[in-house]
TORTOR-425381 format. One record per residue (C-alpha): x, y, z; residue number from 1. Coordinates in pm, 1 decimal. Example, Ala and Ser with C-alpha at 12.3 -4.5 7.8 and 13.67 -1.06 7.14 Angstrom:
# TORTOR-425381
REC        X        Y        Z num
REC   1230.0   -450.0    780.0   1
REC   1367.0   -106.0    714.0   2
//
This chain:
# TORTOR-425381
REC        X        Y        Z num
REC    492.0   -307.9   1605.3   1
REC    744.9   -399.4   1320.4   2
REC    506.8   -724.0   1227.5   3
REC    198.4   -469.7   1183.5   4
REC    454.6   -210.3    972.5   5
REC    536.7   -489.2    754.8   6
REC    167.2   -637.1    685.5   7
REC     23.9   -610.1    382.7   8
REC   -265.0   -390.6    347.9   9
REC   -591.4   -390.7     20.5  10
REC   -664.9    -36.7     -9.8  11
REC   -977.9    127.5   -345.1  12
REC   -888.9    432.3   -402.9  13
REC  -1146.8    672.9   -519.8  14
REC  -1214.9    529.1   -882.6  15
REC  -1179.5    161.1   -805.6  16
REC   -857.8     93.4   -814.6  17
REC   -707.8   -173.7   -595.9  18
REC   -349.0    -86.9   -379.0  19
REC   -132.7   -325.5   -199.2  20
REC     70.5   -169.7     47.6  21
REC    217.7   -206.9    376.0  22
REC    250.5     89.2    670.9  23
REC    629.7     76.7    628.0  24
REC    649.6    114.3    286.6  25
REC    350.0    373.9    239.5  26
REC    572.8    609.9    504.1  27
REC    878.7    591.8    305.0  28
REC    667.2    678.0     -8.7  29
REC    563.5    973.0    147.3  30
REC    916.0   1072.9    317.9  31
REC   1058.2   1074.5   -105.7  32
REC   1160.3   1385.7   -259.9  33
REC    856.0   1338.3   -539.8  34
REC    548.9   1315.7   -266.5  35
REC    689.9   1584.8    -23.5  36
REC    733.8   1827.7   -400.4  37
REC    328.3   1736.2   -460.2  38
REC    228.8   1781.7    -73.6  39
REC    407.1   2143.4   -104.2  40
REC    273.7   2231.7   -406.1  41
REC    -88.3   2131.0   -270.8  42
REC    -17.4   2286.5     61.3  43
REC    122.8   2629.6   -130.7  44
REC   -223.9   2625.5   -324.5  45
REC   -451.5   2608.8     32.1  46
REC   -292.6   2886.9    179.7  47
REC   -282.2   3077.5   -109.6  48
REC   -665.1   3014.1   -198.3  49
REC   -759.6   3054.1    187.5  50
REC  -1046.0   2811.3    182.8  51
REC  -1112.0   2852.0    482.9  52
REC  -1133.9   3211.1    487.0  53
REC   -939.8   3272.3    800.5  54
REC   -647.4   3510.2    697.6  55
REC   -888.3   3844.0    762.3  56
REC   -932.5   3670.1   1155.4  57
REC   -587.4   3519.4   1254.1  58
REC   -229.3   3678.5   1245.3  59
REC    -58.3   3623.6    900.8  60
REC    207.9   3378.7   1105.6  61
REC    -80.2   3116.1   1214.1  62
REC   -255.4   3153.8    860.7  63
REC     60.1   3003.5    691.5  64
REC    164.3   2741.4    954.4  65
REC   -258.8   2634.4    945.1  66
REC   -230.9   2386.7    634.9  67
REC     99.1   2214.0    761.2  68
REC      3.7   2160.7   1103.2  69
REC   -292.5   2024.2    990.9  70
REC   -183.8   1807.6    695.9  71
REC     13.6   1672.8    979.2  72
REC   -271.0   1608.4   1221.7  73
REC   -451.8   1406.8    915.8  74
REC   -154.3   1226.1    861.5  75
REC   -121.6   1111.2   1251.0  76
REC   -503.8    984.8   1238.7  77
REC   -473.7    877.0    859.5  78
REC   -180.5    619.0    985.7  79
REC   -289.8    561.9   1331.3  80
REC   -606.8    402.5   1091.9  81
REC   -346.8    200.1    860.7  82
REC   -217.2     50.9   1152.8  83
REC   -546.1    -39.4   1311.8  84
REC   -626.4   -207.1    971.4  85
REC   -345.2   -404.3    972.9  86
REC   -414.7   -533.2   1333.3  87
REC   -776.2   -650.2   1116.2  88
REC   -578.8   -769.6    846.3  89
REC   -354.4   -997.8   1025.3  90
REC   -696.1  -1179.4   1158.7  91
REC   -903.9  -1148.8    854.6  92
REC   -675.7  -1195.4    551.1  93
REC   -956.1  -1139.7    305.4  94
REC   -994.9   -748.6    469.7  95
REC   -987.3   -425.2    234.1  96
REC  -1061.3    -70.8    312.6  97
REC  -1127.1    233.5     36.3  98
REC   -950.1    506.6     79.0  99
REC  -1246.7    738.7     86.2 100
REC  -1390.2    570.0    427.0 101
REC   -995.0    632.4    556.2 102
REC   -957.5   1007.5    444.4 103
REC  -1290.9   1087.0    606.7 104
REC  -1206.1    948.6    927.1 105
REC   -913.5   1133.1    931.5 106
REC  -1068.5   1445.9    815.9 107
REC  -1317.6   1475.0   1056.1 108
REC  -1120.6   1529.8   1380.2 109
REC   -859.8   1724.6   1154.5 110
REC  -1127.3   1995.5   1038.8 111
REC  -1271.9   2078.6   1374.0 112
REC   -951.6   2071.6   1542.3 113
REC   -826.1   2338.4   1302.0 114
REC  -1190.5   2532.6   1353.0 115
REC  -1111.5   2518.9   1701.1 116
REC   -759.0   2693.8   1679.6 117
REC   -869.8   2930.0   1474.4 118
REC  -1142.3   3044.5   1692.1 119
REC   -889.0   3036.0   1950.0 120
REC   -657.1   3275.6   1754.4 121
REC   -942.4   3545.8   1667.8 122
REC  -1048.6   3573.4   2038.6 123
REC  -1373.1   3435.1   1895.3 124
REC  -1428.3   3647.7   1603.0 125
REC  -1417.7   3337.9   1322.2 126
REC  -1785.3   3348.8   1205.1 127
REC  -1764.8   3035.1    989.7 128
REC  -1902.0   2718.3   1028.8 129
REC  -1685.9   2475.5    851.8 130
REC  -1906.2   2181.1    878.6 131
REC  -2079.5   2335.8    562.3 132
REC  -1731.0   2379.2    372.9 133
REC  -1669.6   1985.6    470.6 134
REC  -1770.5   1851.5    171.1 135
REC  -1551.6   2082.1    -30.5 136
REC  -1275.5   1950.9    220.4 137
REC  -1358.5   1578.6    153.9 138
REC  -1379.3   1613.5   -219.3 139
REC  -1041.0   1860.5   -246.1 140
REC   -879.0   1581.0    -11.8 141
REC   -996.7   1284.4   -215.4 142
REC   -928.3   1495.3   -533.3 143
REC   -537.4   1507.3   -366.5 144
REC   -523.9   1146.6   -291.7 145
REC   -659.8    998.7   -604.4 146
REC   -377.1   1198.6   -786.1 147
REC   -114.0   1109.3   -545.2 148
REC   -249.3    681.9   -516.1 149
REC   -306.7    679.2   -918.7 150
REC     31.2    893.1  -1026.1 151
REC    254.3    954.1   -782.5 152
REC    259.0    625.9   -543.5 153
REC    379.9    356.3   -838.4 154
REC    649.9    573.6   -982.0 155
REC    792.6    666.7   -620.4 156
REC    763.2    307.4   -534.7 157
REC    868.3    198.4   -828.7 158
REC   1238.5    425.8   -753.2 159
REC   1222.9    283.8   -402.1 160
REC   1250.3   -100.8   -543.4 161
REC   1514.8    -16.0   -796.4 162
REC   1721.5     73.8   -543.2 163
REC   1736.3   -232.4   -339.4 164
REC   2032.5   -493.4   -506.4 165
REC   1945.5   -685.9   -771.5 166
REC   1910.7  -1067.9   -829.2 167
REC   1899.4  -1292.4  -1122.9 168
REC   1794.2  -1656.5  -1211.1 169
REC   1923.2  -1781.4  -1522.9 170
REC   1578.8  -1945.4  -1735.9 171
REC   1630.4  -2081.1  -2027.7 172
REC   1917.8  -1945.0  -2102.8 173
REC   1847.2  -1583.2  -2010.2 174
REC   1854.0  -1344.6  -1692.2 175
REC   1551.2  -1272.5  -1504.1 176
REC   1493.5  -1038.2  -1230.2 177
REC   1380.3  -1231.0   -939.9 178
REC   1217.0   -892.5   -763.6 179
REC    982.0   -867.3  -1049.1 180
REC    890.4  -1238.1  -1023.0 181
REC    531.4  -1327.8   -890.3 182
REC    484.3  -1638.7   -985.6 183
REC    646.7  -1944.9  -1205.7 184
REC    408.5  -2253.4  -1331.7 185
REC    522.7  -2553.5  -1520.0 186
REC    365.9  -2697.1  -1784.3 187
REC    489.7  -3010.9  -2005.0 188
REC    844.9  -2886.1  -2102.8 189
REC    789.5  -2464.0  -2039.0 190
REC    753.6  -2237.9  -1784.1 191
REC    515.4  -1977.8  -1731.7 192
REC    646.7  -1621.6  -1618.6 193
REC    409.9  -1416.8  -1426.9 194
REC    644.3  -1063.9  -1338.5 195
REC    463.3   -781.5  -1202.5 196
REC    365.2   -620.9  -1578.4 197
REC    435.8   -882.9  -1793.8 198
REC    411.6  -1229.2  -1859.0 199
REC    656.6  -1474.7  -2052.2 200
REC    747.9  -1816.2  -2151.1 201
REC   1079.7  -2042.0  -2173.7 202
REC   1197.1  -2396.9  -2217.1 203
REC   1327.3  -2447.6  -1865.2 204
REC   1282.4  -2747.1  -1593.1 205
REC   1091.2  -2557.4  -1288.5 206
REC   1336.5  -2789.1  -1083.8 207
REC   1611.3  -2607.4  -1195.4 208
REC   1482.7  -2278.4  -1153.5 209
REC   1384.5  -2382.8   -809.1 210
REC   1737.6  -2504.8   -717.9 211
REC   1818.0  -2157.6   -770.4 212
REC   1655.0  -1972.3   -508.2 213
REC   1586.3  -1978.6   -121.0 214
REC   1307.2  -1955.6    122.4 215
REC   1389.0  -1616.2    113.7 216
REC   1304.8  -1595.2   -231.7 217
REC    976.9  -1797.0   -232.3 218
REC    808.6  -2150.2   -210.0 219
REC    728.5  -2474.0   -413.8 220
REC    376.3  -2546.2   -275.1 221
REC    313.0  -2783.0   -548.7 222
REC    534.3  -2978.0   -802.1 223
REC    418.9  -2756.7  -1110.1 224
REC    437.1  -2400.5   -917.5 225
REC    655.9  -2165.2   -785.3 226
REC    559.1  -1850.4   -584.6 227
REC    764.7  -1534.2   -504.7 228
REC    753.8  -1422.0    -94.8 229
REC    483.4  -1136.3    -96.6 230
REC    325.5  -1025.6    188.5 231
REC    -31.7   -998.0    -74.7 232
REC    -23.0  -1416.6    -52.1 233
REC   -378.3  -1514.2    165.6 234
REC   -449.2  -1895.6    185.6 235
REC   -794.8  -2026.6    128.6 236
REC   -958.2  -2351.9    120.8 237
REC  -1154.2  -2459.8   -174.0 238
REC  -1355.7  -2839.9   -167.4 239
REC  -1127.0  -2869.1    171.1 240
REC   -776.5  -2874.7     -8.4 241
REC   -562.1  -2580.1     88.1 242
REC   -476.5  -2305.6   -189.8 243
REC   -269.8  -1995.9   -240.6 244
REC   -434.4  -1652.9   -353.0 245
REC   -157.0  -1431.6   -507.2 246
REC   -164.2  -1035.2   -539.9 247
REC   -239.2  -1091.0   -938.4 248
REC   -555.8  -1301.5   -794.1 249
REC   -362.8  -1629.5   -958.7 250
REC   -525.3  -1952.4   -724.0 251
REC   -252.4  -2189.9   -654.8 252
REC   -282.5  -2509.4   -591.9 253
REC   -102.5  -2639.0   -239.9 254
REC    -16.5  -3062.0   -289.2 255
REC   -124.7  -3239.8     16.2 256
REC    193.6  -3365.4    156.0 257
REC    332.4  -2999.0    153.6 258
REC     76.4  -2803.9    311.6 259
REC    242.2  -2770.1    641.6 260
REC    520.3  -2657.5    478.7 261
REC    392.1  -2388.1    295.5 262
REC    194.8  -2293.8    591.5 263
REC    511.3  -2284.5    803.7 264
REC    683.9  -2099.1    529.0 265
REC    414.1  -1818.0    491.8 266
REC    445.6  -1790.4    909.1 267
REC    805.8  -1755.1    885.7 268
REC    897.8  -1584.8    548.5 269
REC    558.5  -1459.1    322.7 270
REC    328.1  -1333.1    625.4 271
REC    528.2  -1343.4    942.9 272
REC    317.5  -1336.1   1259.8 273
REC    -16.4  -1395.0   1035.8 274
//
C-alpha cells in the first residue's frame, strides 16, 4: 500500500494544466489548515445556497450535515480512483488522467447516494430529480477543483516542502538548495542548473558536485548529467539506447555501461517497486 501512496501520479486539470502528485502527498495537502479554510468556505456556501433544494423536505439537522457527509463520500471514491491509477501507473509509466474524468466518477455515485438519503429523510416527499441539476454539480465541482489544483495546491505544497530540513551543495562557490534541484548537466567547464522555477549557470566540475551527494540525493546516468531522485523520472528507449524523461520533460541520456545501474537505482531510490 505505502509503494502505491508514494507513486507518482500525471493529473490535467480543467484548463490544461499538467500536476505531478503522489496519493500521500495530495492527502496531506488536503489535511493543511489552507485547503480545509477553502473546503469550509465552499461547503458554508452549498448549504447556504441549498442547491439542492432540500431544506423545505428534510429536518434542518440533516440539511446542514448533507454537504459534509457528502464531500466526504466524493473524497472516499475520488481517492479510492487515485489509488487505482497508481496501480496503472506503476505498469504504464507514460499514464495520465484529467481531473474532469476523476471528479465525475466520483460524483456520480456521490449525487445519487445523497438523492437517496434525502428521499429517505422526507418519507418520500423530495420531488426532485437531481440527474437534471448534475451538470450544475459537475461544473460547480470542477469550478472548486480548478481553483483549489491552480491556487491553492502549489502554495500548500509549497509550505509542506519548506518544512522538511534543508540541504546544500556548495557550486561554484555558492550554496544551492539540493530540494529545488532537478537536474545538473555539464558542459565544457560549466554547469547547467535546472531548479524547479529557475535555471542557472556556474564554473564548477560536475565531479565535484557529484562527490557531494548520495543515492539518496540522485544519480549520474551519464558522465555529463546529474539527476535529482523524483518519483516524475519514466525511462524510455529511443534508437534502442536507454534514456531518462524528467518531470520538466528534459531527455537524458543513460551511457551504456551504466544502464543497469540507473535502472537498479530508479528500483531502489527514484521509483521503488516500479
Amino acid at each position: 500500500m505505502q509503494r502505491l501512496l508514494n507513486t507518482e501520479l500525471t493529473l490535467w486539470d480543467l484548463l490544461g494544466g499538467r500536476v505531478s502528485i503522489d496519493t500521500a502527498h495530495y492527502f496531506r495537502v488536503l489535511t493543511h489548515q489552507r485547503t480545509l479554510l477553502f473546503v469550509f468556505l465552499a461547503l458554508l456556501t452549498f448549504v447556504a445556497a441549498d442547491p439542492s433544494g432540500s431544506r423545505n423536505f428534510v429536518p434542518m439537522w440533516f440539511a446542514i450535515i448533507l454537504w459534509p457527509v457528502a464531500f466526504s463520500f466524493y473524497l472516499i471514491v475520488y481517492h479510492a480512483q487515485l489509488l487505482s491509477l497508481a496501480a496503472l501507473t506503476r505498469r504504464f509509466s507514460w499514464l495520465s488522467m484529467p481531473t474532469p474524468l476523476v471528479g465525475f466518477v466520483a460524483l456520480l455515485p456521490t449525487v445519487y447516494v445523497c438523492r437517496s438519503a434525502v428521499i429517505y429523510m422526507s418519507d418520500g416527499e423530495f420531488p426532485y430529480d437531481v440527474s437534471d441539476q448534475l451538470i450544475f454539480y459537475f461544473l460547480s465541482v470542477q469550478g472548486l477543483e480548478t481553483v483549489f489544483y491552480r491556487f491553492i495546491l502549489p502554495g500548500v505544497r509549497a509550505e509542506i516542502e519548506a518544512e522538511k530540513p534543508s540541504r546544500h551543495l556548495v557550486i561554484g562557490g555558492e550554496q544551492v538548495d539540493l530540494s529545488q534541484l532537478l537536474h545538473i548537466e555539464a558542459r565544457e567547464h560549466h554547469v547547467h542548473l535546472t531548479f524547479e522555477n529557475a535555471k542557472s549557470l556556474a564554473r564548477a566540475r560536475l565531479g565535484d558536485i557529484v562527490a557531494q551527494t548520495s543515492a539518496e540525493d540522485g544519480m549520474q546516468p551519464h558522465r555529463s548529467w546529474w539527476v535529482a531522485r523524483d518519483p516524475a523520472i519514466r525511462t524510455e528507449r529511443r534508437n534502442g539506447r536507454l534514456i531518462l524523461r524528467l518531470r520538466d520533460d528534459t531527455e537524458v541520456p543513460v551511457a551504456r555501461t551504466r544502464v543497469e545501474d540507473v535502472l537498479e537505482w530508479l528500483e531502489n531510490h527514484a521509483n521503488p517497486g516500479r
